[in-house]
C-alpha positions in Angstrom: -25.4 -2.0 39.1 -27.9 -1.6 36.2 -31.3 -3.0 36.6 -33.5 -4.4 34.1 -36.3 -3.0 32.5 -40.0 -4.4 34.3 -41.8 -6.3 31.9 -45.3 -6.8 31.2 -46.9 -9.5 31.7 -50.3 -9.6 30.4 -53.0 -12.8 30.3 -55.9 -12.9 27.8 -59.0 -14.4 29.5 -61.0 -17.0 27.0 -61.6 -20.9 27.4 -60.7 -23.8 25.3 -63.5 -23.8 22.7 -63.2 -20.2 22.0 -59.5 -20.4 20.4 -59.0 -19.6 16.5 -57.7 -23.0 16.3 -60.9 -24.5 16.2 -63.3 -21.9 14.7 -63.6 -24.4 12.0 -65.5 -26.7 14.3 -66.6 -24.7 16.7 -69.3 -21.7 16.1 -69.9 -19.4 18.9 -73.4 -20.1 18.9 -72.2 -23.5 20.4 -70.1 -22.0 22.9 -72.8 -23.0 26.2 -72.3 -26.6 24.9 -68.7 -27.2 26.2 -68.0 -27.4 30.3 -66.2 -23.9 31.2 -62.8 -24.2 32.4 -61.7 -20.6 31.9 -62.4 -19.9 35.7 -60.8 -22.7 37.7 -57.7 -21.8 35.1 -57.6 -17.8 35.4 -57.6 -18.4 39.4 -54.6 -20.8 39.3 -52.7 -17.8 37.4 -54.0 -15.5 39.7 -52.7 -17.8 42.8 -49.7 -17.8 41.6 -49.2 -14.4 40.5 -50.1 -13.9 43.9 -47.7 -15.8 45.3 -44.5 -14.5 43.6 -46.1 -11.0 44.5 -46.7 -10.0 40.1 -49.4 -8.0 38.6 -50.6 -8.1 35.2 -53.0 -7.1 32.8 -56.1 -9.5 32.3 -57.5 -8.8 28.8 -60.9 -10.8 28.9 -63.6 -11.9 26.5 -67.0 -10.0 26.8 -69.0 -12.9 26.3 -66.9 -14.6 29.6 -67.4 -11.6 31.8 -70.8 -11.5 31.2 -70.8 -15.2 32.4 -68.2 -15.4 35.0 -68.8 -11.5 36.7 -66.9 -12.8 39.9 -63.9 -13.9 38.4 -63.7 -10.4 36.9 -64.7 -9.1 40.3 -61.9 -11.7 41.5 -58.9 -9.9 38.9 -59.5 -6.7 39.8 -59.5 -7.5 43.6 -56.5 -8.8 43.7 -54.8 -6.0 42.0 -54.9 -6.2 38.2 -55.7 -4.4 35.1 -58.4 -5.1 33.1 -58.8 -4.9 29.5 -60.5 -5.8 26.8 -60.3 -8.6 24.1 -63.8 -8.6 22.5 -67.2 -10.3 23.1 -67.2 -12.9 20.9 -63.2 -13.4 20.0 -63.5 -13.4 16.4 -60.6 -12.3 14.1 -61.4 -8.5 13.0 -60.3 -9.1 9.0 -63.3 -11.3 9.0 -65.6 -8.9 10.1 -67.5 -5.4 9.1 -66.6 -2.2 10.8 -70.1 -2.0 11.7 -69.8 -5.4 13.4 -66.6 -4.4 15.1 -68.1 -1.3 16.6 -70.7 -3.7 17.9 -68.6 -6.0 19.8 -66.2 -4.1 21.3 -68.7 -1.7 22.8 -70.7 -4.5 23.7 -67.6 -6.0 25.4 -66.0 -2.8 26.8 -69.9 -2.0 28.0 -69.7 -5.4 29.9 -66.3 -5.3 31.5 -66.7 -1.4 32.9 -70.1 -2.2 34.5 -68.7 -5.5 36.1 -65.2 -4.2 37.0 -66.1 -0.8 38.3 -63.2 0.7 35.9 -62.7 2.4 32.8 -61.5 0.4 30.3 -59.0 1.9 28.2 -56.6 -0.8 26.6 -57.7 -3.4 24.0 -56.0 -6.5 22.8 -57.5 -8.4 19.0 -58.5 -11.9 18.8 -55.7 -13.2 17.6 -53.9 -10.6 17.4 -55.9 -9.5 14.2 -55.1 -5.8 13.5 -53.2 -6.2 10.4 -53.1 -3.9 7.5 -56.2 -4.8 5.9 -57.5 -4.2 9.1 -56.3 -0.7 10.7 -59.4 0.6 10.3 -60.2 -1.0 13.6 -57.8 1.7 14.9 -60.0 4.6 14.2 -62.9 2.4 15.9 -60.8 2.1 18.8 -60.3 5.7 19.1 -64.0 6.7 18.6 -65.0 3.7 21.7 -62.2 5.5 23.7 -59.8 3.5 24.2 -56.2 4.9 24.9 -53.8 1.9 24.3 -53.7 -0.8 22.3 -51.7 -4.4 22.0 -52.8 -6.1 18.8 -50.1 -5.3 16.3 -47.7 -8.7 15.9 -44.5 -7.1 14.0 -44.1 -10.9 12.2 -44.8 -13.1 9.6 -47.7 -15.4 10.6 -51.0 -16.9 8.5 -53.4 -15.4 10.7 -51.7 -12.5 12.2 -49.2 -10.1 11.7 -47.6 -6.2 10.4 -43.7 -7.6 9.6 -42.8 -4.1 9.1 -44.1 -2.7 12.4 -42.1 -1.2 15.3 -41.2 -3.4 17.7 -41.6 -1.9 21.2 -43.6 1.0 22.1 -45.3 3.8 19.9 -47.6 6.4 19.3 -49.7 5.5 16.6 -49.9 7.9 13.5 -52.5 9.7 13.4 -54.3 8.2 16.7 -54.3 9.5 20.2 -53.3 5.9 21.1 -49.9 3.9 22.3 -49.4 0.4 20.7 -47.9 -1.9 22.4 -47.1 -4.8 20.0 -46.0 -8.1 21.2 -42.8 -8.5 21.8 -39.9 -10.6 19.1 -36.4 -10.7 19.9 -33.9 -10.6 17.2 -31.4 -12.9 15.7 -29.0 -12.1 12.6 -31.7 -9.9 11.3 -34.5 -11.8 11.4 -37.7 -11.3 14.5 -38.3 -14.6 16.4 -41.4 -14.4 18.5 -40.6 -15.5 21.7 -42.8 -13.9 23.8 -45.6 -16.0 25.2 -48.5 -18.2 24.1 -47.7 -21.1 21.4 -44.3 -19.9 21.1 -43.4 -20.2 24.8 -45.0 -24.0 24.8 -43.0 -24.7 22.0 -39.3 -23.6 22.5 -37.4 -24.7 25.5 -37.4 -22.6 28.5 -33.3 -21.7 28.4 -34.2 -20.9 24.3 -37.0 -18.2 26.2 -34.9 -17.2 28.5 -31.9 -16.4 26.5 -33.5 -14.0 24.5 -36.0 -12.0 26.7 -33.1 -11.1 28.5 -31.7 -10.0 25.4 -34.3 -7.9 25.0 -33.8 -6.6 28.5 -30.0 -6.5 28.8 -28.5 -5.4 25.0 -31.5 -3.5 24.0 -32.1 -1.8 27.1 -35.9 -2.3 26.2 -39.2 -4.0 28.3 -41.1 -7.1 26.7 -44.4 -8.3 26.9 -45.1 -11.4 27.1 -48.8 -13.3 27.1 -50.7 -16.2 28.4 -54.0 -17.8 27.9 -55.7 -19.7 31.6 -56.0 -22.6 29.2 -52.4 -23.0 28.4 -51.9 -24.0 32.0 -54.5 -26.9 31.6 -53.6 -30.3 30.2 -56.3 -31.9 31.5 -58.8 -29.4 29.4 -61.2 -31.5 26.8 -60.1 -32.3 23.4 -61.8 -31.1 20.3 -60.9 -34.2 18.7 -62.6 -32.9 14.7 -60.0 -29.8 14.9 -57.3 -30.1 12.2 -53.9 -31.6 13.0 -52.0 -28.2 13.3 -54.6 -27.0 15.0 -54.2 -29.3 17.6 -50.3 -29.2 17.1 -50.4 -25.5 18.3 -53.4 -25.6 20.9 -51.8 -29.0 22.4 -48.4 -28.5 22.3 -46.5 -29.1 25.9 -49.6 -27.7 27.9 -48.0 -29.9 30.3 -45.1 -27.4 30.6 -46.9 -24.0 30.7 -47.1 -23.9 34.6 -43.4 -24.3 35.8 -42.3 -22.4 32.7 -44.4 -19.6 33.5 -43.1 -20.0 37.5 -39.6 -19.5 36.1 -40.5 -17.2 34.2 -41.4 -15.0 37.4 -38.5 -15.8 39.0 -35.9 -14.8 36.5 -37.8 -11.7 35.2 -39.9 -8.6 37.0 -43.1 -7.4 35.8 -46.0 -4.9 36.0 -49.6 -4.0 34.1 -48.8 -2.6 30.9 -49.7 1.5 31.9 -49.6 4.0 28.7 -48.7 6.4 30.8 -45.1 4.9 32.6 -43.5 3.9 28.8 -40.4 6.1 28.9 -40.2 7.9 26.0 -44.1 7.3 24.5 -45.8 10.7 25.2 -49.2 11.0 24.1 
């Protein structure tokens, strides 16, 4: 009998009001004005990770850590890898290298002195290394990080490298693996299936149907993501936010927790480790 590949399943740790769906209407400087619910969420994943015995990789906001250093005590206590997905979540095409630099040491800073760990995998807001951003790459490098999961290989208005591998790969010219998020094709074309907005939106046989694909024909893991506040339908809404925002923040929230319990029971998982990837040498 041939086994499947184990996937990785990996959770990225903001709240509500810190999504690029509302940046429009929500500044960062306004941040302490909304009630936190990025807590009571990230525990309710980590209860159930717990109870269908999965680890993960928890890629978490600086600016949360610094708030909430018990929930990142929590994460690592119960098993879990810990990386990092900025200080202050904002898309890296909209800022300066030197601002870059800032924030990610500032996060990586925070998230090594509260988790006890190195960190050494990174994950954009957004998903916001494209290629007017790659720079951030050699920035990445220089901080000392040794993995990174930012690179979308898809068409999207905020996000995306189309023409980027789709599993596993030594960057050029960096000492670094990429792991980019995971699409599963159909007659040619990648359909991001994966996680987040995309797993909300398509129905749970549709998300099935092709992971396994991804498993089964191509012989190949996935990696799928989460945000804690996908799990929450009873979250507040940011009632000014544009209607596709609040189409694609919104969407089936309702849905997110049974999905993602089916999701452990049809599929096996670890923390993405640079170092397992069959074939990615570095």
């Amino acid at each position: 009998m041939t086994t499947r590949p184990v996937n990785y399943l990996t959770i990225d740790v903001e709240d509500y009001f810190q999504v690029a769906a509302f940046e429009k209407v929500i500044h960062p400087s306004t941040w302490e004005n909304y009630p936190s619910r990025v807590v009571q969420n990230t525990r309710q994943i980590l209860d159930l990770l717990d109870i269908y015995g999965v680890k993960g990789t928890f890629f978490i906001v600086g600016w949360t850590a610094e708030r909430f250093p018990g929930l990142v005590k929590d994460i690592v206590a119960r098993g879990h890898e810990i990386g990092c997905h900025s200080y202050l979540h904002q898309k890296i095409y909209n800022q300066t290298p030197e601002e870059f630099r800032e924030d990610t040491k500032k996060a990586k800073d925070i998230l090594e002195q509260v988790s006890g760990r190195a960190i050494v995998g990174y994950r954009a807001p957004t998903y916001s290394i494209t290629k007017r951003s790659l720079w951030a790459l050699d920035i990445l490098q220089e901080l000392g990080f040794k993995w990174d999961s930012s690179i979308f290989p898809i068409v999207h208005d905020n996000y995306g490298i189309p023409d980027a591998p789709r599993f596993a790969y030594k960057l050029p010219d960096h000492d670094m693996i990429e792991y980019p998020i995971s699409t599963a094709l159909f007659f040619g074309r990648k359909i991001p299936v994966a996680g987040g907005g995309y797993f909300r939106i398509f129905p749970y046989w549709f998300t099935k149907m092709a992971l396994a694909r991804i498993n089964e024909v191509e012989r190949q893991p996935f990696i799928f993501y989460l945000h804690p506040w996908e799990i929450d339908p009873d979250q507040p809404r940011i009632n000014n936010a544009g209607l596709k925002s609040k189409f694609r923040h919104y969407r089936n929230l309702n849905k997110s927790t049974e999905r993602l319990c089916k999701l452990m029971d049809d599929f096996s998982f670890h923390p993405i480790d640079p170092f397992v990837e069959k074939g990615v040498v570095l």
